[in-house]
N, C-alpha and C positions, 0 to 999 in steps of 0.2 A: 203202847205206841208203836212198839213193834209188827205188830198184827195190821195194824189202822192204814200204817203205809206201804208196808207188803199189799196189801187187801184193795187199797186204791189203785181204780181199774190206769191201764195205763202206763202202772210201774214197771213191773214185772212183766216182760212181753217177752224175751226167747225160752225157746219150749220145754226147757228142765227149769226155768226157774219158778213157769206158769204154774206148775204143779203145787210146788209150794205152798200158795195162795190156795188153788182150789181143791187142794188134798186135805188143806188145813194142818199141813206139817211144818208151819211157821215154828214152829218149836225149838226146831232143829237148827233156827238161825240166831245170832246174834248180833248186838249191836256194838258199837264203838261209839265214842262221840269222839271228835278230835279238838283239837285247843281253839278254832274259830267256832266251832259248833256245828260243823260237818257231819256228817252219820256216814258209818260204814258198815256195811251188813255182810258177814261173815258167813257160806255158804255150812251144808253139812259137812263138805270137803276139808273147811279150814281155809276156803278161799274166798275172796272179798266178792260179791256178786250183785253189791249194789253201791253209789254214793249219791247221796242227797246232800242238798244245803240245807240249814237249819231246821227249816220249814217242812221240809218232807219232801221238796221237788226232787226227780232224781235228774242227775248230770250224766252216768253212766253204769251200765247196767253189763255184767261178763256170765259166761255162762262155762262151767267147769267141768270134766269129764274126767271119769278114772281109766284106765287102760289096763288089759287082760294085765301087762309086765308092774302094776302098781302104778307106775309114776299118773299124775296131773295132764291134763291138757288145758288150754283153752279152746273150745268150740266156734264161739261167736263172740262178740260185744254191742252193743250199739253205744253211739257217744253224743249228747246231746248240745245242740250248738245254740249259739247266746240266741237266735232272733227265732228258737223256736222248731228249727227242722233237725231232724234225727239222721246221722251216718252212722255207718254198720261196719265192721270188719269181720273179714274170717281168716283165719292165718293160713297161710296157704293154698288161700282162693283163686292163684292167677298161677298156674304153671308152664312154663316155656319148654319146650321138648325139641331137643337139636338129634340128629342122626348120623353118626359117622361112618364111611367103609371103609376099613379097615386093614382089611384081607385084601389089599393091592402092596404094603409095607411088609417087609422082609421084618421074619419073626413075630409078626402082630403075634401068631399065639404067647407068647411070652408078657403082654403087656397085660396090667395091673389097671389098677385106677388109678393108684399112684402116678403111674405112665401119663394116664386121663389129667389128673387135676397137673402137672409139670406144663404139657401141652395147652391146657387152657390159661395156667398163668401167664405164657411165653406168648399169649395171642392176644391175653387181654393187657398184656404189661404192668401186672399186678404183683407182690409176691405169693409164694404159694401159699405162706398159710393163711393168706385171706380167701384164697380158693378152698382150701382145707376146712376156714370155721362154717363155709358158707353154702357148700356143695359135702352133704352124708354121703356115705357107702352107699344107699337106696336109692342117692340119686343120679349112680353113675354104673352102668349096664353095661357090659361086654358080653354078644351073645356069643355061642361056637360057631356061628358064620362069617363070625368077624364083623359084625356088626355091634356098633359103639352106641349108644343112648346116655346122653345128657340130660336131666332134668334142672331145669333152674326154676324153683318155686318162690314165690313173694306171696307177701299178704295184701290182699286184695281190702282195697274199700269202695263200700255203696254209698249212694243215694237210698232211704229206706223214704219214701214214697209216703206210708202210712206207719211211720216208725218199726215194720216190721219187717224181714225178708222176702216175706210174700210180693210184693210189689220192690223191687231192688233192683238199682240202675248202676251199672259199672261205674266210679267214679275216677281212682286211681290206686296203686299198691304202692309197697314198699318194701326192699329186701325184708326176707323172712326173721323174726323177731323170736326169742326164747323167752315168752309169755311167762313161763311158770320161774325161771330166775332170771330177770333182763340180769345183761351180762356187754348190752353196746349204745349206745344211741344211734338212730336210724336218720334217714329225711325222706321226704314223701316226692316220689316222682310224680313228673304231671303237675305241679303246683300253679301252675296256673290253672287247673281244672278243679282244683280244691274249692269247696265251698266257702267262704270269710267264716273263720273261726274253725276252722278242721283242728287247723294247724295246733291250737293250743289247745284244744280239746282234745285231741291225741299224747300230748307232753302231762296234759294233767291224770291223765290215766297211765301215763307211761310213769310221772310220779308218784300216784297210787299205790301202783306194786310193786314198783322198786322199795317204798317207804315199806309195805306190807312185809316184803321180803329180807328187808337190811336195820329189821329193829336195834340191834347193837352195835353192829361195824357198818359203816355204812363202805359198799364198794364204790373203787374209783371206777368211773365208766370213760369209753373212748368211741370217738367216731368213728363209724365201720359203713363200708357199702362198695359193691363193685359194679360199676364206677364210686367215688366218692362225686360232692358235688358241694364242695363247699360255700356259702354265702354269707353277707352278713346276715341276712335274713335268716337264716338258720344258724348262726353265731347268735347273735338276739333273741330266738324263739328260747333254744338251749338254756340263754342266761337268764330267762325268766325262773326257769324251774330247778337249774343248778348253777354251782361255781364254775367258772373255768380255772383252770391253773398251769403252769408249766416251769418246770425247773429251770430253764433256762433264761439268760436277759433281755428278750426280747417279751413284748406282752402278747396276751395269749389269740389274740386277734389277730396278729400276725402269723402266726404258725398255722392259726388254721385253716387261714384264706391261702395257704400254699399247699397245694394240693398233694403233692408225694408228703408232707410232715402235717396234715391234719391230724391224726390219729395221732402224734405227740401230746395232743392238749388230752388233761386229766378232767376229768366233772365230778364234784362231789356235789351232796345235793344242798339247796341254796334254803338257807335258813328261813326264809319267810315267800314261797312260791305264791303265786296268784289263785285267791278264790274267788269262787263264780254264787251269787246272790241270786235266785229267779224271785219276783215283785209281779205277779201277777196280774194282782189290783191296778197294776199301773202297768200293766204291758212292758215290764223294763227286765232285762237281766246286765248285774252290776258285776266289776270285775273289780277286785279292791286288792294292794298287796303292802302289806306290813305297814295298814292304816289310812293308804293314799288309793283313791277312785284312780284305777288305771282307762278304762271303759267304762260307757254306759249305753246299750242298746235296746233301742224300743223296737217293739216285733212290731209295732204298724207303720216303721217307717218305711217308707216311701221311695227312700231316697237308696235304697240299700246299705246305707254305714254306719256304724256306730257314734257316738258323741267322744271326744277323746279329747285330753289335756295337751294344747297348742306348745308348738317347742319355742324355743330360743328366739328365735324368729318372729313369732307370733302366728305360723302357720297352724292350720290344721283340715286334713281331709276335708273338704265340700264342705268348709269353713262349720262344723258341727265340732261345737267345744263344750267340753263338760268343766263346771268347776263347784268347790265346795265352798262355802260365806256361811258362817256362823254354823244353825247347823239346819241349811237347806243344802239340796243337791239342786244345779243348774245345767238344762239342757237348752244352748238354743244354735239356731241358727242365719241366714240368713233372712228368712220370713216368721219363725217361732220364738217362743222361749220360753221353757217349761220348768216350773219350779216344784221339786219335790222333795218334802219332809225327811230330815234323814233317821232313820229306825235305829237303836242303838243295837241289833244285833246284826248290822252290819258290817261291825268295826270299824269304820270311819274315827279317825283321832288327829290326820293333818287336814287344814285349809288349805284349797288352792283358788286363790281368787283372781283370774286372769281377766278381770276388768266385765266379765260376761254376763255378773249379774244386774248391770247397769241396763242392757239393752239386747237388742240382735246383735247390734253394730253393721251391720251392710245390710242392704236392700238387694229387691231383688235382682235388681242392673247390675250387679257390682256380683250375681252367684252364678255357677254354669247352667241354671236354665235359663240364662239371656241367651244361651247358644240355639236357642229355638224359639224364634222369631213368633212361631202360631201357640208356643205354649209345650211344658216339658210332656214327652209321651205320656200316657193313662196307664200307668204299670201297677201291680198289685202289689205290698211287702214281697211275697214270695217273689213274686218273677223279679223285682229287682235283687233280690239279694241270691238268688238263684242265676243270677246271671253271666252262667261261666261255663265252658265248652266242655263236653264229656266227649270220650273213644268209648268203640268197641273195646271189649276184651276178645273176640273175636272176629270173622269175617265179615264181620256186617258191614255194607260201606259205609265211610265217614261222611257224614250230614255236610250241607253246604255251608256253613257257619265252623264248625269244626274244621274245615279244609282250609280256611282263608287265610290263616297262619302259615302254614307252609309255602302258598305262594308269594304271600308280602315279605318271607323271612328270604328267601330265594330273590325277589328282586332287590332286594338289599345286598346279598351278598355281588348279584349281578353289576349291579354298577360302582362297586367298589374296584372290580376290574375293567371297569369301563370310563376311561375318564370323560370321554363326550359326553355320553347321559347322566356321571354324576355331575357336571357345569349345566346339564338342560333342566336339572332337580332343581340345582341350586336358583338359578336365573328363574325361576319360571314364579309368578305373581297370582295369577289366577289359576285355581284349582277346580278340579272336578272331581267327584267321588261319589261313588254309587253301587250300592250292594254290599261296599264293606263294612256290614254292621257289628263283626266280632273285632276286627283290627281297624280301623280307621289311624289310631295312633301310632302300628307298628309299619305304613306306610313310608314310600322314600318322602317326606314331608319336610322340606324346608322352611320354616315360617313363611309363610306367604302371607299376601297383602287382604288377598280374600279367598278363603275355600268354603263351594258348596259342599253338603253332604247331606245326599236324597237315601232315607234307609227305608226298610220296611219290618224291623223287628226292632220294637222299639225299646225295650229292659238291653239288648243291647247297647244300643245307639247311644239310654243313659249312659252306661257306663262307660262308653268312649269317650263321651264329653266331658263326663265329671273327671278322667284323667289325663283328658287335654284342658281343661281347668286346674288340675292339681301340679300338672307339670309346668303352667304359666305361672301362676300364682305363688309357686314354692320357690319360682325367683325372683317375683316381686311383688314379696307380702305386702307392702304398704303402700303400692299403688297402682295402678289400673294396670292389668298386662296385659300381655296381647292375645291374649281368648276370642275377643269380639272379632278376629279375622275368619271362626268360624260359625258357617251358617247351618244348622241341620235342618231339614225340612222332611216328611214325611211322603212319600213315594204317593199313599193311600190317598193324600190329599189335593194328588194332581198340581202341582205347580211348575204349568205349562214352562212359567218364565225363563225356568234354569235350563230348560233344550233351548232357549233362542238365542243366550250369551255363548260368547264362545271363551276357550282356554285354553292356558298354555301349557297345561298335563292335565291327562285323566286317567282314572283308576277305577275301569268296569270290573264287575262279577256279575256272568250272564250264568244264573239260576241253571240245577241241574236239571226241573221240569220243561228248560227252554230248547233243551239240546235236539230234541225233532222236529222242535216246530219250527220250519226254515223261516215263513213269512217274521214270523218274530224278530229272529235271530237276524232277520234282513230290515226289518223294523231299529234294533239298536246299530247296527254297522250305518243306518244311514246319518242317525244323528251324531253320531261321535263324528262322523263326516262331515254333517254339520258346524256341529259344536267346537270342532279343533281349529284352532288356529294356524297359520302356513308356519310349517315346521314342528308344528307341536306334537309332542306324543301322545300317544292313548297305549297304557299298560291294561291290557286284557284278560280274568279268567275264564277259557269260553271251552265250546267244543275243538276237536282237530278239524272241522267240517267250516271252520269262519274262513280260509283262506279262499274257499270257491263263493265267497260273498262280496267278496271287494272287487271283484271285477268289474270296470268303470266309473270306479272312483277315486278320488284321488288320494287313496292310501297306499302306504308300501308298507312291506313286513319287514323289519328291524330284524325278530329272531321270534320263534316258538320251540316250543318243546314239551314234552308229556310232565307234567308236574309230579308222576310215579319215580322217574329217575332223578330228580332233585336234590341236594345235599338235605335239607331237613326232613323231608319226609325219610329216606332214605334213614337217618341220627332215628325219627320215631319208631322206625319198624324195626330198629336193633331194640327195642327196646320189647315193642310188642309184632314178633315177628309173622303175626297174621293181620297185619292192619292194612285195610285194602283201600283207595281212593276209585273215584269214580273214574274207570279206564276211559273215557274220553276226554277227560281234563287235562287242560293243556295251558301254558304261558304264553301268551301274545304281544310283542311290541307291535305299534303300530307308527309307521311317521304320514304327516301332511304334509304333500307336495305343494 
């Protein structure tokens, strides 16, 4: 059996492990079964370098190196995600390199690294020895010209395209990790650029080797990262795969969401973590944890999200609820509902029957494709569920989609200090929106009575509607919310109507292919001139070249500014200090006289 799944093409994809297989020195590995009927494949190393469910699918796959000094590395991983697409890490894949001069400070010859790490805790407001676990001797350089070299490395994660590196797309990192004895729990910066399901697919491998490594004591682990970034969402992830604990009397939830006393809470590991089932034959991958269906994701859905057990409430994501009756599994939704047999080596042993095997229970009026009046966009499984903004890891400029964040986060912050344009937010009834197909929802957006929203990338556009559905609905599960005040409509499809109504805000993003072409760019200035109403605004992301456009019209400029010097963007580039926006992007208020 050993050979059979090694040998199946597809398994075994990073290039020490390929060998294996086509050297025919499967020999040299072995197996494990674990108590749900997991497999783990023991490398020549003595390191785990494969896990499969039952079946033989593999979930994640590490790849292990010896070093001239003895010790272990890890090299690569890949981790395989419930609907089907492959992410990759390399430890150490994203290094940040800071440059100090040094030799203008009296005595610099005399300074240390020590010196080094004292100075960067006092900047970062850290203590030192979190600079000390986090920052090696190797990564802090004092040359004889007095010049200082800082390295900050993380572990980088991809997109693997075709499950292998060959094709690998920057996705996000995380402080660097001691792979060969975890020794902290980490969180993944960028999480909104995660793909749905990184997140636990990274903790189930992080439980993996910790398990591999702590057969008889098991170690207490603590939150580490400089910055820390605590959430529930990362309180929750944690507590699927450990305990929390803390001596003290307060609970542990509390300590952690305070950020100087996160690193108090203790994690031992949680006696029955979540495993992951692939069902082929039924396009499904199950997530089940000490007998209860946490998850159930079908790789051809459509919709981008999993089937999941509704809370308290009765709510559940894009109302997609899974439940177990007797011994079927149920998947339905607002239009389906899918009944499937349940396998006994899936360990399923609790019912959850939240009324779903009855019916769909709501139509399709009542799901957020009513927010699209011609019909939800034509998206494939992947692009929906692939639909989440990636950075460079270096100078490449950031895409138009990728950028729109930092402008909408920016005008939020703007009219917090603004009280006129936060009452013009508030008061304003009729909306406009257009171009923002990554943030439509993190807009200055007051419930309005009615907003258009003209996109042109539509696995976006889904997903902005299904969580302006989830954020109405999750406050009034049990009856109509106010969702229907939005209208999406498709840019492609020409729907003259929306240039003839006019509003009392609008929210352009003028495309970065549009920035030379004046006729254009004098093309959208006319309609928002149009389109607005006396006194209304129009919030703009355009070139610095729109203010020689409005001459003779009845608009005034509020405020602009280069979207480069912005408090978010500004938070992103500490973060990936070569991250570059398109130097003529700029923020525009606009008023009708």
């Amino acid at each position: 059996m050993v050979s059979s799944i090694l040998q199946t093409p597809g398994t075994l994809l990073l290039p020490g492990n390929r060998l294996l297989a086509t050297t025919g020195s499967s020999g040299s590995v072995t197996c494990r079964r674990l108590a749900t009927g997991h497999l783990v494949f023991d490398g020549p190393l003595g390191r785990r370098i494969l896990l499969t469910d039952p079946g033989g699918h593999p979930l994640h796959e590490c790849e292990w190196q010896e070093q001239p000094d003895g010790t272990v590395h890890l090299v690569s991983a890949r981790l395989y995600l419930d609907w089907g697409q492959w992410v990759g890490l390399k430890p150490g894949g994203l290094v940040n390199t800071m440059t100090l001069d040094l030799s203008t400070r009296p005595g610099w010859q005399a300074l240390t690294r020590w010196d080094l790490r004292m100075m960067a805790a006092r900047a970062m407001g850290v203590a030192l020895e979190e600079v000390e676990f986090f920052y090696a001797d190797e990564d802090l350089v004092i040359e004889a010209t007095g010049h200082a070299t800082i390295r900050q490395r993380k572990d980088a994660l991809y997109v693997l395209e075709d499950g292998t590196f060959e094709r690998a797309r920057f996705m996000s990192c995380m402080s660097a990790m001691h792979w060969a004895c975890i020794d902290y729990l980490p969180v993944v910066e960028l999480f909104q650029s995660l793909l749905p399901g990184t997140g636990s697919a990274m903790f189930e491998f992080i439980r993996g080797l910790y398990d591999d490594q702590n057969r008889q004591h098991p170690r207490p682990l603590h939150y580490r990262g400089i910055p820390t970034y605590p959430s529930k969402a990362a309180f929750g992830l944690f507590s699927n795969f450990f305990t929390a604990t803390h001596r003290g009397p307060e609970p542990p939830v509390t300590v952690f969401m305070d950020v100087p006393r996160s690193h108090e809470v203790e994690w031992l590991p949680a006696p029955h973590p979540p495993v992951r089932y692939v069902v082929p034959h039924h396009r499904l991958c199950l997530t089940v944890k000490h007998g209860s269906v946490c998850k159930a994701t079908r790789m051809d859905d459509t919709s981008g999200f999993p089937f999941v057990l509704p809370n308290q409430q009765g709510f559940a994501p894009c109302g997609k609820r899974v439940a177990v009756h007797h011994d079927r599994l149920w998947l339905s939704d607002h239009r389906t509902s899918h009944e499937i047999p349940l396998e006994p080596g899936w360990g399923v042993t609790q019912s959850a029957d939240t009324g779903t095997a009855s019916g769909t229970g709501n139509q399709h009026e009542h799901s957020w494709e009513a927010m699209f009046p011609d019909g939800a966009p034509a998206v494939s499984p992947r692009e929906a569920f692939s639909a989440v903004l990636l950075y460079p890891e270096d100078e490449t400029v950031i895409s138009d989609l990728a950028s729109q964040p930092f402008v909408a986060d920016f005008w939020n912050e703007f009219i917090e200090h603004d009280h006129a344009l936060a009452v013009h937010v508030r008061q304003a009834s009729h909306l406009f929106i257009h171009g923002f197909d990554a943030c439509v929802g993190a807009l200055p957006v007051n419930r309005p009575q009615l907003a258009t929203i003209v996109y042109t990338d539509g696995a976006h556009a889904q997903k902005q509607a299904q969580s302006l559905w989830n954020q109405c609905t999750r406050r009034h599960p049990q009856a109509r919310p106010d969702w229907h005040a939005y209208r999406f409509v498709s840019e492609e499809a020409g729907h003259h109507d929306v240039y003839q109504a006019t509003y009392d805000l609008m929210y352009i993003w003028l495309p970065f292919r549009a920035y030379d072409e004046r006729a254009t760019l004098q093309e959208h200035v006319q309609r928002i001139n149009r389109g607005l109403r006396h006194n209304g605004l129009a919030w703009l992301a355009g070139p610095d070249s729109l203010p020689s456009l409005i001459s003779g019209l009845a608009l005034d400029i509020v405020e602009g500014e280069p979207v480069s010097g912005v408090q978010p963007f500004r938070l992103h580039k500490s973060l990936f200090p070569r991250a570059t926006l398109h130097p003529r992007l700029h923020s525009w208020i606009f008023r009708k006289r």
